[in-house]
Structures are given as C-alpha cells and as structure tokens.
C-alpha positions in Angstrom: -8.0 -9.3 19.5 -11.6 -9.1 18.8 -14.4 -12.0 19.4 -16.6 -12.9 16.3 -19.7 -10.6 17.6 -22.5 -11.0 15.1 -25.6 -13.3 14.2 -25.9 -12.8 10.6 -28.3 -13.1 7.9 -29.4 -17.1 8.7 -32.5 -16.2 9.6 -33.5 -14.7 6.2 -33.3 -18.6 5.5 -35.3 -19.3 7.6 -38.3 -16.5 7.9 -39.1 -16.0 3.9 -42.0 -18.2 3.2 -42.1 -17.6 -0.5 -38.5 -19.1 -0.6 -36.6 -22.1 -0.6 -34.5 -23.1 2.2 -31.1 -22.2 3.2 -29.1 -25.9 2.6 -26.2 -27.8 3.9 -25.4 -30.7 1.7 -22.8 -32.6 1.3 -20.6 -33.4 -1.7 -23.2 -35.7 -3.7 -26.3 -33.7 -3.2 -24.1 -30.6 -4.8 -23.0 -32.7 -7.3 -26.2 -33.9 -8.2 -27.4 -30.5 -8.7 -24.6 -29.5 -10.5 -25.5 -32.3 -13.3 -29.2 -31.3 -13.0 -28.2 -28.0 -13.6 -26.3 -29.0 -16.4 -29.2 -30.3 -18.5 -32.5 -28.7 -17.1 -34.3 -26.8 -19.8 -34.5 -22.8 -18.7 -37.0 -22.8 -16.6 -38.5 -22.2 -12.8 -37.4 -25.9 -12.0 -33.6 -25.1 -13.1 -33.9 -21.4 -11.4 -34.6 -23.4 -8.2 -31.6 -25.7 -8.7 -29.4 -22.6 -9.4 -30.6 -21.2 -5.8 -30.2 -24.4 -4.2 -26.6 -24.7 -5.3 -26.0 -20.8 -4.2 -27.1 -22.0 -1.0 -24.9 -24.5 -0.4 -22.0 -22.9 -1.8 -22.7 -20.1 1.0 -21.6 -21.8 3.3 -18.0 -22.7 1.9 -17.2 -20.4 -1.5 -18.9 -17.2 -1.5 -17.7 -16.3 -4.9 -18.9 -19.2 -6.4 -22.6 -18.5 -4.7 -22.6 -15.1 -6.0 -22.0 -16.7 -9.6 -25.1 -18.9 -9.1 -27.2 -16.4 -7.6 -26.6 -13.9 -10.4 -27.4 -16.6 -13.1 -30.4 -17.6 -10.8 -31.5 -13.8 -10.8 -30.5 -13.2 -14.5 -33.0 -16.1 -16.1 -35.6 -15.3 -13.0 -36.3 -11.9 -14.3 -36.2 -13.3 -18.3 -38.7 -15.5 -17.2 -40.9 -13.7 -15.0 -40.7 -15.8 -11.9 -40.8 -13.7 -9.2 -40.3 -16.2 -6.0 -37.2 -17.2 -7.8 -36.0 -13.6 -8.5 -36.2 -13.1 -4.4 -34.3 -16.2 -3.3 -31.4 -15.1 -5.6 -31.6 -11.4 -4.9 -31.5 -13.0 -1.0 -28.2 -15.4 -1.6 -26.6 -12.2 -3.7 -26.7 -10.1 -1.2 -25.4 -12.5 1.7 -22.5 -13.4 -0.3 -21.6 -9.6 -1.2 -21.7 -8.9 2.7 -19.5 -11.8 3.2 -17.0 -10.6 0.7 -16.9 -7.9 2.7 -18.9 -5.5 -0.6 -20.9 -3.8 2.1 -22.4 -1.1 -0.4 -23.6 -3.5 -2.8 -25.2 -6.3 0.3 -27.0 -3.0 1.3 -28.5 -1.4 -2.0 -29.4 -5.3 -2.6 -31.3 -5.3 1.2 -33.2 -2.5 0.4 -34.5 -3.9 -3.1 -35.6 -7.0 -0.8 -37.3 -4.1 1.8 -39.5 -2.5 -0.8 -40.8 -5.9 -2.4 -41.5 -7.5 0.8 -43.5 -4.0 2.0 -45.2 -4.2 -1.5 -45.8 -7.8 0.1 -46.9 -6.8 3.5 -44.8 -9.2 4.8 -43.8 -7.8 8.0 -41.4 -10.6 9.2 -39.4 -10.5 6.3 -39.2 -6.6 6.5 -38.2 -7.2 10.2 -35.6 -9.4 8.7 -34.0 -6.8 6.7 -34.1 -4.3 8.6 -31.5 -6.2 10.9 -29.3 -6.8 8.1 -29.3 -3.3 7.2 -28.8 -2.4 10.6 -26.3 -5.1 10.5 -24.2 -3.6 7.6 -24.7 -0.1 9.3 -22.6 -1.2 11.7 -19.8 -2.4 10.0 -19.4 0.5 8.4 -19.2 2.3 11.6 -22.5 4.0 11.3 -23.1 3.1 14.5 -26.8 5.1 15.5 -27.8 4.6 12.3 -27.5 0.9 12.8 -29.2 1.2 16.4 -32.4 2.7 14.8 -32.6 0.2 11.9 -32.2 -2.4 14.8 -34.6 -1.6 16.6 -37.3 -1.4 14.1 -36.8 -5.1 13.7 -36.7 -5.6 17.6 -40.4 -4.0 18.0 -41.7 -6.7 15.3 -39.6 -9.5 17.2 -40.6 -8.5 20.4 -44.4 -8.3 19.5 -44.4 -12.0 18.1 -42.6 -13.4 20.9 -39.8 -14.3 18.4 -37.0 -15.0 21.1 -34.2 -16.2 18.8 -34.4 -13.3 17.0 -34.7 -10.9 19.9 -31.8 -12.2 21.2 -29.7 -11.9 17.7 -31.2 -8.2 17.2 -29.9 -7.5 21.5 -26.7 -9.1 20.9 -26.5 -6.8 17.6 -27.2 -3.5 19.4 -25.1 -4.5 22.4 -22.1 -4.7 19.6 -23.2 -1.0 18.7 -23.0 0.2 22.1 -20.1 -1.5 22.8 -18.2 0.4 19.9 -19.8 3.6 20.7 -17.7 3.3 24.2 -21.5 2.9 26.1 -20.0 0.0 27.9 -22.8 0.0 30.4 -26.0 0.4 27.7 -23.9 -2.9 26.0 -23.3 -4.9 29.1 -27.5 -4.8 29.5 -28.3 -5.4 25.7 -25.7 -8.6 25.7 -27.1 -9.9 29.6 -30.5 -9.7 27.9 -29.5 -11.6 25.0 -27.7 -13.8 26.9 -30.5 -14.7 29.2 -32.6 -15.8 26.3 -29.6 -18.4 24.9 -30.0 -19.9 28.3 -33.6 -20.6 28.3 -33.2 -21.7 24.4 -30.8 -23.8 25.7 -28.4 -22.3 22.5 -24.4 -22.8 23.7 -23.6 -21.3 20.4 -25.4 -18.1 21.3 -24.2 -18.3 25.2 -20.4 -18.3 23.5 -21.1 -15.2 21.6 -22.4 -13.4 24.1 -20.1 -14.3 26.5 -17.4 -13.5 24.2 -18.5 -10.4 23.6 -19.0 -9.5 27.2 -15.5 -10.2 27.7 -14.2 -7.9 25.3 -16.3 -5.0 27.1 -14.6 -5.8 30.3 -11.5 -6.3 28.5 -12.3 -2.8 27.2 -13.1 -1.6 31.3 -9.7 -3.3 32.3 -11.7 -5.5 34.2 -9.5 -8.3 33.5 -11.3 -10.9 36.2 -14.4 -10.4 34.5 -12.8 -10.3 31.5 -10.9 -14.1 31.7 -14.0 -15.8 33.3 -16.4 -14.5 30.3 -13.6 -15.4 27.4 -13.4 -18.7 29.4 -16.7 -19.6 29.8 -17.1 -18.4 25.8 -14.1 -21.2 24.9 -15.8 -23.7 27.1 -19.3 -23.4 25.1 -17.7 -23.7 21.8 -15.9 -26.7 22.8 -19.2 -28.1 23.7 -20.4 -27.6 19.9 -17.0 -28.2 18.3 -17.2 -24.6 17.2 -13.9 -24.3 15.8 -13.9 -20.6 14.6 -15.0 -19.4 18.3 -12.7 -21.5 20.2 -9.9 -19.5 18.1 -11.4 -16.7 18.9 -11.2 -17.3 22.2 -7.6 -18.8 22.4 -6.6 -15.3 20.9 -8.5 -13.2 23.1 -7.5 -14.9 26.0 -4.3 -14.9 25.1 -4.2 -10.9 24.3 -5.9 -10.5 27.8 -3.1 -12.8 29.2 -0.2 -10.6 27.6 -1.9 -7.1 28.8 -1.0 -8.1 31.8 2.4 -9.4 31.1 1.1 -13.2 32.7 3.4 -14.6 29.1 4.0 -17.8 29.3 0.4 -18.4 30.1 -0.6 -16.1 27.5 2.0 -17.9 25.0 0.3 -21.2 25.6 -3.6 -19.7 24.6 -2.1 -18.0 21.7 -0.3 -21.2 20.4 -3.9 -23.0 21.0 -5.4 -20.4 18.8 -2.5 -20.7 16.0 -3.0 -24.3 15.5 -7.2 -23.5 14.8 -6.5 -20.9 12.9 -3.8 -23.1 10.9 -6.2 -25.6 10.0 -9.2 -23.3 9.1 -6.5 -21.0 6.8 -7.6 -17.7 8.5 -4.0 -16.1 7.5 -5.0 -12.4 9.2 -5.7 -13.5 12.4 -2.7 -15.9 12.1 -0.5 -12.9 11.5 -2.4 -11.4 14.2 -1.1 -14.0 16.7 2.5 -13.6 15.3 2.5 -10.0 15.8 1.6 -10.5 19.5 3.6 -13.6 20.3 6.6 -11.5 18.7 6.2 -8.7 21.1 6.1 -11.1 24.1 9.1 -13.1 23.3 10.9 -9.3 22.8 9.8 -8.3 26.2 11.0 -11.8 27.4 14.4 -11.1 25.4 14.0 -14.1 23.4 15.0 -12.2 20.4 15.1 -15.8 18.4 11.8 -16.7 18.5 11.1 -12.8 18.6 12.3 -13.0 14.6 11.3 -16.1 13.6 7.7 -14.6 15.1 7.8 -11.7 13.1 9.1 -13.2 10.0 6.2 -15.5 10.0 4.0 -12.6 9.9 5.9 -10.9 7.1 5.9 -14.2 5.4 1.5 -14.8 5.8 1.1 -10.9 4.8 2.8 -11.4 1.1 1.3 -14.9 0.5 -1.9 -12.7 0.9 -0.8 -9.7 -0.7 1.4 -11.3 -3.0 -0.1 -14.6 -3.4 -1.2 -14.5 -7.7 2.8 -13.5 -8.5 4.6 -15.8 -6.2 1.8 -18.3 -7.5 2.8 -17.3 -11.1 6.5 -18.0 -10.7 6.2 -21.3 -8.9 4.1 -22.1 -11.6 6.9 -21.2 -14.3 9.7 -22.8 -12.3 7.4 -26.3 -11.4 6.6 -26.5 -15.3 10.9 -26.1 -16.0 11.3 -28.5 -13.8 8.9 -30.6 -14.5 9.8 -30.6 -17.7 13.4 -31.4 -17.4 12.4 -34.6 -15.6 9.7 -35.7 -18.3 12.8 -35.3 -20.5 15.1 -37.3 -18.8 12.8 -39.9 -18.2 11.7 -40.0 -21.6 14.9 -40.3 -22.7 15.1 -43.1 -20.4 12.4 -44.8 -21.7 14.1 -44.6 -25.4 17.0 -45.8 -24.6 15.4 -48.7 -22.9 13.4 -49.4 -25.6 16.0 -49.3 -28.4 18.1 -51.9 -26.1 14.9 -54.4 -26.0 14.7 -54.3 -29.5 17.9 -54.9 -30.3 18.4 -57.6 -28.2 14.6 -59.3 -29.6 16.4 -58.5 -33.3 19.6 -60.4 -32.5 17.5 -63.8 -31.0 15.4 -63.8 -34.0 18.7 -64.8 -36.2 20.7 -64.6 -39.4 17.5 -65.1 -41.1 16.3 -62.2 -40.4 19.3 -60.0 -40.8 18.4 -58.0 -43.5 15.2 -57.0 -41.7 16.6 -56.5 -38.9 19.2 -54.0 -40.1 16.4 -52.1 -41.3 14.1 -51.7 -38.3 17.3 -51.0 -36.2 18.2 -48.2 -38.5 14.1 -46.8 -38.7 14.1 -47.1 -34.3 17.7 -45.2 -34.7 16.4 -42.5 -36.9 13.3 -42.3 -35.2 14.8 -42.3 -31.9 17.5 -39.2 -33.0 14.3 -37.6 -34.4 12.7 -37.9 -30.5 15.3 -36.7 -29.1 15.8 -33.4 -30.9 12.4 -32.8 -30.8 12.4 -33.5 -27.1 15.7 -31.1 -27.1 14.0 -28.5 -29.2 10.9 -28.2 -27.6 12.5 -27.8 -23.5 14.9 -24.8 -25.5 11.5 -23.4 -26.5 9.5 -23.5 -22.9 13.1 -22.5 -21.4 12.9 -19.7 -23.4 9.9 -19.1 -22.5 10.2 -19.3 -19.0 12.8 -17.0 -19.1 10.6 -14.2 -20.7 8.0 -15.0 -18.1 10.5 -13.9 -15.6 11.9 -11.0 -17.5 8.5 -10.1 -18.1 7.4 -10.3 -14.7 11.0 -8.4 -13.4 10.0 -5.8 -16.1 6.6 -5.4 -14.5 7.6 -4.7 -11.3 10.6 -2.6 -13.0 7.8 -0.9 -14.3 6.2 -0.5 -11.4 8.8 1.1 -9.5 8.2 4.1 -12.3 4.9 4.6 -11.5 5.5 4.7 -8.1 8.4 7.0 -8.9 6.0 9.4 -10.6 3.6 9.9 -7.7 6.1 11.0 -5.5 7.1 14.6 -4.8 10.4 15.4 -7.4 13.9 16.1 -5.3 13.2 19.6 -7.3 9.7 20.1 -6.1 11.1 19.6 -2.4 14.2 21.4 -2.5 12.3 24.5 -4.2 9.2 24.1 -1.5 11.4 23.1 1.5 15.0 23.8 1.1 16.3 22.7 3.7 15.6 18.7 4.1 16.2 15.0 3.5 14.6 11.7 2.4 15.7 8.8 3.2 13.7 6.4 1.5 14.8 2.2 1.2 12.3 0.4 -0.2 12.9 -3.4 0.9 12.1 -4.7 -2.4 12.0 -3.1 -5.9 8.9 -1.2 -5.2 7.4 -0.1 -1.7 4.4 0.8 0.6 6.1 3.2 2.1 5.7 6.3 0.3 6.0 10.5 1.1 4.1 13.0 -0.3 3.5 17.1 -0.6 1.3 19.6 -1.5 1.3 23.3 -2.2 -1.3 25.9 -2.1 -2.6 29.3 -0.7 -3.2 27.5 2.1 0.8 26.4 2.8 2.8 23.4 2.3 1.2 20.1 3.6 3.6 17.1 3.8 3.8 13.5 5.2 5.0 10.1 5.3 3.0 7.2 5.3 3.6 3.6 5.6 1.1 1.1 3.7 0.0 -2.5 4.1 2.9 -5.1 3.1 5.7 -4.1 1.0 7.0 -4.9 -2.7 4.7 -5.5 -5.6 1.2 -5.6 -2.9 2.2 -2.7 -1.0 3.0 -0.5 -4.0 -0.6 -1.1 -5.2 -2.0 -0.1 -1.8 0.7 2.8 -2.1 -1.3 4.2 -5.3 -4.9 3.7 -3.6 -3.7 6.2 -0.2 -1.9 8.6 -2.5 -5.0 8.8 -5.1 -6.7 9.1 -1.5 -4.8 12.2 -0.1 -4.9 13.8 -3.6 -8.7 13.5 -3.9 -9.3 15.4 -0.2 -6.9 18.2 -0.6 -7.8 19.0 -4.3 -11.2 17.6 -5.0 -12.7 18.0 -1.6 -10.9 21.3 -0.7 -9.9 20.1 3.1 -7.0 22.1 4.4 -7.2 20.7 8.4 -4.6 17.6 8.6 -7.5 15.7 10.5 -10.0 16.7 8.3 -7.8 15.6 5.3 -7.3 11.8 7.2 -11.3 11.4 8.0 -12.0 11.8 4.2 -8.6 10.2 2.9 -10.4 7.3 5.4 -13.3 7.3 3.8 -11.8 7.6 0.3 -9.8 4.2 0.8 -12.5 2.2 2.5 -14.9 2.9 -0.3 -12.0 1.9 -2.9 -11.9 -1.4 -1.3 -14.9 -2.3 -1.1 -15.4 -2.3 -5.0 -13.0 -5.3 -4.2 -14.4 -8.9 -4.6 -12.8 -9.8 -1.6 -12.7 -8.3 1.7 -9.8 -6.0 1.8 -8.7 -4.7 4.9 -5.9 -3.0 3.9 -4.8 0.9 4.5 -1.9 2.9 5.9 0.1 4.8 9.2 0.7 8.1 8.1 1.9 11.3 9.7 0.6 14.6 7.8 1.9 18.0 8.8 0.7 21.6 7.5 2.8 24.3 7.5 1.8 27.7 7.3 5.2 30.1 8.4 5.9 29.5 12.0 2.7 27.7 12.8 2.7 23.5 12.3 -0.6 21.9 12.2 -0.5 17.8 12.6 -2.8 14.6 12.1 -1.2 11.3 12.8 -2.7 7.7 12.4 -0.5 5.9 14.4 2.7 7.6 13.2 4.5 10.5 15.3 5.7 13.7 14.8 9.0 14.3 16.5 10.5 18.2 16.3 14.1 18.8 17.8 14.3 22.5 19.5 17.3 23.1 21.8 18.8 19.5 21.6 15.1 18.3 22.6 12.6 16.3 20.8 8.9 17.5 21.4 6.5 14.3 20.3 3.3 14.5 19.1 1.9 10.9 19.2 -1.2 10.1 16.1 -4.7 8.6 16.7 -4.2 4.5 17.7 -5.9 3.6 14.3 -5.4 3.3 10.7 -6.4 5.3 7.6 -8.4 1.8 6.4 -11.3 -0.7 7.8 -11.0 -0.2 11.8 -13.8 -1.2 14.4 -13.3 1.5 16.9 -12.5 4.6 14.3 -12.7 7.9 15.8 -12.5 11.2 13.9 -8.4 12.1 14.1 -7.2 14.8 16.1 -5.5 17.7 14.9 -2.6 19.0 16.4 -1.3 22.5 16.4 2.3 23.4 17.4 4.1 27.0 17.0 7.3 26.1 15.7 10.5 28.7 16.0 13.1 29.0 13.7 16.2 26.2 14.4 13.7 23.6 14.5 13.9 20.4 13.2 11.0 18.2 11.9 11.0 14.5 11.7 8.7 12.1 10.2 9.0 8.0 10.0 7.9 4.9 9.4 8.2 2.2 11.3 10.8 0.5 9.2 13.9 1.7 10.8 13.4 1.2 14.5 11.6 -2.2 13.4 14.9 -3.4 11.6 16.9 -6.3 13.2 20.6 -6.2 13.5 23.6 -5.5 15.5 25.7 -8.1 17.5 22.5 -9.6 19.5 20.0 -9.6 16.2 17.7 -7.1 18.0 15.6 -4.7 17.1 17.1 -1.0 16.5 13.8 0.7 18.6 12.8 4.2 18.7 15.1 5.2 22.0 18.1 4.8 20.3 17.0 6.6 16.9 15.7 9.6 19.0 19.3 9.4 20.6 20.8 9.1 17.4 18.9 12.3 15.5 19.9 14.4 18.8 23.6 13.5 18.3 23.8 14.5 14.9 21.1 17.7 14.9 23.7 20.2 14.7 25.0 18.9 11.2 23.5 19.7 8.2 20.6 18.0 6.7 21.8 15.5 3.8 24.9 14.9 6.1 22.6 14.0 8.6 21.3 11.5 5.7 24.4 10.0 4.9 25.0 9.3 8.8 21.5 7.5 9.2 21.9 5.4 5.5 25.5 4.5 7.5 23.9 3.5 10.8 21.1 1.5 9.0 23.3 -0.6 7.0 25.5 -1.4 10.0 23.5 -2.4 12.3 21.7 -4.3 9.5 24.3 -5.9 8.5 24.3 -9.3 7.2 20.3 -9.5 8.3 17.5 -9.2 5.6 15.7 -6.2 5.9 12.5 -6.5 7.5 10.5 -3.6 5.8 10.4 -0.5 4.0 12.4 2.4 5.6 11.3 6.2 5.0 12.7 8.7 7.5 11.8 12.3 6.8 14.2 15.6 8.0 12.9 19.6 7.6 14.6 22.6 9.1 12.4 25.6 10.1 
C-alpha cells in the first residue's frame, strides 16, 4: 500500500508572475464567473475569466478544467494575448497530468520551458523543470527524473527558496526510493523533512514521514516503519487532511498484516475504508478489500473472507463497467417509472371523472341535458387518455426491450471479436498436438484470454489474465493481445522477457491516450518453445511442468504488464524440457474459485495435487476431469472470475 509521495505542480501558481493566481472558491464565486463568462464579449477580460474558472475547477473536476483551459488557450492565441495563452497552457497541462495523460502534461511543460527561457525567467524555468522531472518519474524514468530535478534544485537552492527545496528533496528522495537506493532516499527525505519543521508545514512533515515509512517498510524495518506511518496519520489529523490519513490507515494497516498482528491491522484498514468511502477513491477501496480478504482467509473466516472479496469484484466492474450497468438502470428506472406515472395518472382520471360527476348531479334536473353532454365529452376524452397512456408505455416497453437486446447483442457481439483473436482449436492442434484449453469465461465475454505464435524462431504461447472480467475486461483483453502482437511481429523480439518489457510499454502508452487515468493491464505467463529447449517470462503467473510425477515451478516477476511503481525489466527463464513432459499454464481463476462444503477457496496445493493424479491420462481427458472438478466444487456458488487453464505434452 503506497503513501501519496509527491508535491505537485502548486507552485507554478504560485511563482509565474505574468499569471493569474491558482484559486479556491466556493460555489458563488464559480457561479459568478460562469454567468460572466456567459456574456463577456471575446476578449482578454473573458480569457481571464475562462482561466479563473480552470482554476477552480482544478481542484475538484479535472475534465471540466481542461475544457476551460483549452477554450481559454483557443481565443488567447485568436487574439494575440500572450499572458493569457500561458496561464491556460499552465492549467492544461496540470489537468492532463492529473488525468493521468502523462505524454501530453509533458510535451505541454516543455512548450511552457522554451517560452519562459525566451523570457529569462529563471524561476519559472526552475518550476518546470520539477514538473518534468516530476512526470519523469511516474513514468519510471527514474535518472532521467533525478537530473531534471536537480536542475531546479540548484536555482532553489541559490535563492534560498526553502519550500521548494524541500518539494524538489522530497521528489528525488521518491526517485531513490524506487530505484531500491534506500539509503541516498532516507537522506533526501530527512533533508526535506528538516525544512517542514522549521516552516512549521504539518502537511509537508506527513509526507515525508509517510514516505519514510514506506522505505523502512521496504528495509523490513517495521519499528521504524509503524512510528513514521504513525507520526504521518498524527500530522494529517492535525490538518484534517483526509486523503493522507487514508493513506496512512492503509499503510498501517498493510504493515500490521506483514506481520500477521490482524486484528490490529483489521481495525487501521477499516479506519482507512470508511475515508476512502466518503472521498469515492474506489481502487484503493478495492485495495483494502483485497487485503482484509486475505486476512480473514488466514484467520479462517471464510465469511467475511467472501463477502471481502466480492466487494472488490463488485467496486472493479462499477469502474470498469460503470457506463453499461449505468445504461440499464437507466432503461429499467425509466419502465418503471413509467408504469407508476401511468397508474397514478390513471388515478388521477378516475378521480377526476368521479368529482365531476358528483358536481353534475348537485347542479340538477335543470341542467340535465348539459350535463349528459359533458359526462359523455369527460368519458370520451378520458377513453382517449387512457389508450394513449396504454399506447405510448407499449411503445417505450418496446423500446426498452430493444435497448436490452441491443445491449445483449453487443456484448453477443463482443464475444466474436474476442473469439477471433484467439488462436483457432485447428491452429493449436496443427502447432501443438498434443494439448488442452480450458477456458470459462465468467460472463459472456472475458479478460482472460490465450494466445500463440509461429515463426522461424518456434512456437511462442501463453495465458494471460486481464483486469476485471465481462464486457471491461474483454476490452482490456484486445489492448494486451494488440500488445503481444505488435512486439513479436512489428518489433521482431523473440526473448519472452524482451517480448513482456515492450508488450509493457505498448499498453501503458495505449492508456495514456485515455482521458482518465487508467491503470489497467494483465498477469501473463509466455513460454517459447524451440524443440527440447523452453524459454519463460512470467508477470506474476507461473509456469508449472510435470516430469516423473513432479511439478518443476518457475515463479514470474511480482508485477504486472501495466502502470507499476517499482517495474523491473522481467526475467527470462530457460528450462531444457525432455520428452513426457507436461506443461501447464493458469490463471488465477480456478484456485481463486469458492466452493465445496466449507465455501473455501480451491488454492493452488490442491490443483497441483489434482494435475499430478490425473498426469498419466491423456490430454482432453484430463480436460473433462478438471471442467468436472470445477463445477463440483463450485457448485451452487457464483463463479468468482474467469478460469483459463492451459495443458501441452512435450
């Protein structure tokens, strides 16, 4: 669980003199604008208003500020007002590094370097330069960012600018840390630190303690660890900063678990939850999930265990998920809503038609003649209400119901596209005749997915699992096949852990073309097989190989093919394989399931166990037996997640 470890871009606010400042408003001044907006002529007055509201919308809706900015920029540069061109350019590229478009935030940064060198303004540079650096870093460019860093250090450091010393120490400290320099880290963040204290700044004491904490954390030092993440919480509280004190909580609690102290740990992670409910941060509340599941496992409190996990399940798809699950609550609220407004209207007729009647019948004989009249117009009209009331909810139900058919035709849809990227039973059979794939989507369509590749080089072959499953993990599905595709035949890369790195890098940069900041990306295990010798890459998934009622495992790199703070290059494998060998790749989704007579996990022990006993058969027998044991021990339980389980005989 990581602490929030950087100072960002608020003190390009605050060092630009040509600019306006960086505001936080409340609801009338934004309104206000937004009517002055509205009905200012096109000029520099209404591209500072358009600024003004990017700024404030920075600090709540970074889409929206990136909408204002851009019309800001747009009529800054028809008009030829250059002060106002910068101060968008500025709020553009803090809300593109917020949603997470790194690439973009950074070409954007560099514009803003050249015009303030053309301006000789040497603090401003300074300022970039850290956010460069900044961006540098999370992108894993790690020296790259320590260089940049540094440039704006020397300015800092010669103007006696302490805040900013401190932000740019802190920054490198997070580069070093990441780098595994623990010790070069722990003296960047202690300088840092010292400055906060002398500034009296808690908010900068939290970070830095927080950040120390995850190096010792890092060490094992878990002591040191608790008393930094403590101290860290303590600060926050003092500032009501609500976003670090989760932090915190988590960390503490992740600490807490690493050392098996659980219900202690239980209690943090709960603290944290709650924080995290409130401010909707949906990752790191699956985060928490994850964890607590795995404690209440260990503590064989399988109930809570599930209801843990399914929570986590249940935050990934609102997030993955959340625009078709939005669309068919929509569909189904507007039926129902509809159905009542019929009834009640109905309701209301009647009602009506009974007041008249009985206003008709007081007036008297007199009248009778009239009144026979308007009681046969109300009747008439009323019929004429109704059916049109009757025909119009037959339309929207029919209606409704194509919106579902069309959405189930979609994802039917879907499911075929996803069919086509996957290797044909033909191509696999002809390639690798003696196999199986057991492949069980949990919904229509999956993020699990298995893939091959044939050339001069040999057969190259893996199983990957993706993030969420259904409709969202299909579409991540596509992005890490495209991916794999794109290094073996556009890049030429024959290494399995050459292949990963660039897949990696392939993904990430699809991603970020995102509005949002997607984090998304795959476990995969990727095997080349050239005759009798077997070369593997794994990002978190195994390679198991049964040889003489044995299995041999080769564990993956701890990381994901995707956005990861600590990513390493992966590590290729090489095994020579003899003939009798079996070869076995998976997903996470069988060992994962729930079932049996206690609800509990299936785990990896009794899989192993379970391939050993039934080696000896052959390969789509051995299929059918592990479809059977699957939907046993499933049973009446949903199924948690995709299942893909891969078998090849040497």
């Amino acid at each position: 669980m990581k602490s929030a470890k950087i100072f960002f871009h608020l003190i390009f606010f605050l060092t630009f003199s040509l600019c306006t400042t960086f505001i936080k408003a409340d609801d009338k001044t934004l309104d206000s604008l937004l009517q002055l907006e509205r009905i200012l002529p096109d000029d520099s007055t209404k591209i500072d208003v358009l600024n003004d509201i990017a700024s404030i919308y920075l600090d709540s809706n970074y889409p929206k500020a990136l909408n204002y900015a851009t019309k800001s920029y747009s009529l800054a540069e028809q008009i030829n007002y250059e002060t106002g061109r910068i101060t968008a350019l500025m709020h553009k590229s803090y809300a593109n590094d917020f949603m997470g478009r790194y690439a973009i935030s950074q070409q954007q940064n560099y514009e803003l370097l050249s015009i303030f060198e053309a301006l000789n303004d040497s603090n401003s540079m300074s300022t970039c330069y850290n956010n460069i650096g900044i961006i540098h870093y999370y992108l894993g460019n790690y020296k790259e960012s320590i260089n940049i860093i540094e440039k704006a250090l020397n300015y800092y450091l010669n103007h006696n600018l302490k805040m900013d010393i401190a932000t740019c120490y802190n920054n490198l400290g997070n580069s070093f840390s990441d780098m595994g320099n623990n010790d070069t880290a722990l003296t960047y963040y202690s300088k840092a630190l010292d400055i906060y204290i002398e500034l009296k700044d808690l908010g900068g004491m939290s970070l830095i303690n927080g950040n120390v904490g995850e190096v010792h954390a890092v060490l094992k030092e878990y002591d040191e660890a608790y008393t930094s993440y403590f101290k860290s919480l303590q600060q926050a509280e003092k500032i009501n900063d609500k976003w670090q004190q989760a932090n915190m909580y988590s960390c503490l609690g992740s600490l807490l678990t690493e050392q098996n102290k659980h219900s202690e740990a239980i209690s943090f992670l709960s603290q944290g939850l709650k924080i995290y409910t409130d401010l909707d941060a949906k990752p790191e509340m699956i985060e928490i999930y994850e964890t607590t599941a795995k404690i209440y496992e260990q503590k064989n409190n399988l109930a809570l265990a599930n209801h843990s996990l399914k929570m986590a399940y249940q935050l990934k798809d609102e997030i993955f998920n959340k625009e078709n699950a939005n669309s068919v609550a929509e569909m189904n609220a507007l039926y129902e809503t509809k159905e009542k407004e019929a009834e009640i209207l109905k309701q209301q007729e009647q009602a009506k038609y009974q007041a008249t009647q009985k206003k008709m019948i007081i007036v008297g004989g007199s009248t009778g003649l009239i009144l026979l009249i308007v009681i046969v117009v109300i009747s008439v009209k009323g019929n004429i209400t109704k059916k049109k009331v009757n025909e119009t909810l037959e339309v929207q139900k029919k209606q409704i119901e194509m919106k579902n058919r069309d959405i189930t035709d979609s994802i039917q849809y879907a499911k075929r596209i996803q069919s086509a990227i996957l290797p044909t039973n033909n191509l696999i059979k002809k390639t690798l005749p003696e196999n199986f794939v057991l492949y069980l989507p949990k919904d229509i369509v999956a993020g699990d997915f298995y893939w091959m590749e044939k050339n001069q080089n040999g057969i190259l072959f893996a199983v990957a699992d993706c993030t969420g499953h259904g409709v969202p993990g299909a579409m991540v599905s596509v992005v890490c096949n495209n991916a794999l595709n794109r290094s073996v035949r556009e890049f030429q890369l024959v290494e399995p852990a050459e292949i990963l790195n660039k897949t990696r890098d392939i993904v990430i940069e699809t991603f970020e073309k995102s509005e949002a900041n997607i984090k998304d990306g795959m476990d995969i295990a990727l095997c080349l097989l050239n005759n009798l010798e077997l070369q593997y890459a794994g990002a978190n998934n195994p390679l198991w190989i049964i040889r003489n009622n044995e299995i041999i495992e080769t564990k993956g790199d701890k990381q994901p093919i995707g956005k990861y703070m600590n990513k390493m290059p992966f590590t290729n494998h090489t095994v020579n394989l003899q003939n009798g060998d079996t070869i076995y790749l998976l997903t996470d989704g069988f060992p994962d399931q729930f079932g049996g007579e206690k609800g509990k996990k299936y785990k990896y022990k009794p899989l192993k166990e379970k391939l050993l006993s039934i080696n000896s058969l052959p390969l789509l027998e051995q299929k059918e037996l592990l479809y059977k044991e699957f939907s046993e021990w499933k049973g009446e339980l949903e199924q948690i997640d995709d299942v893909c389980l891969v078998g090849i005989r040497i």
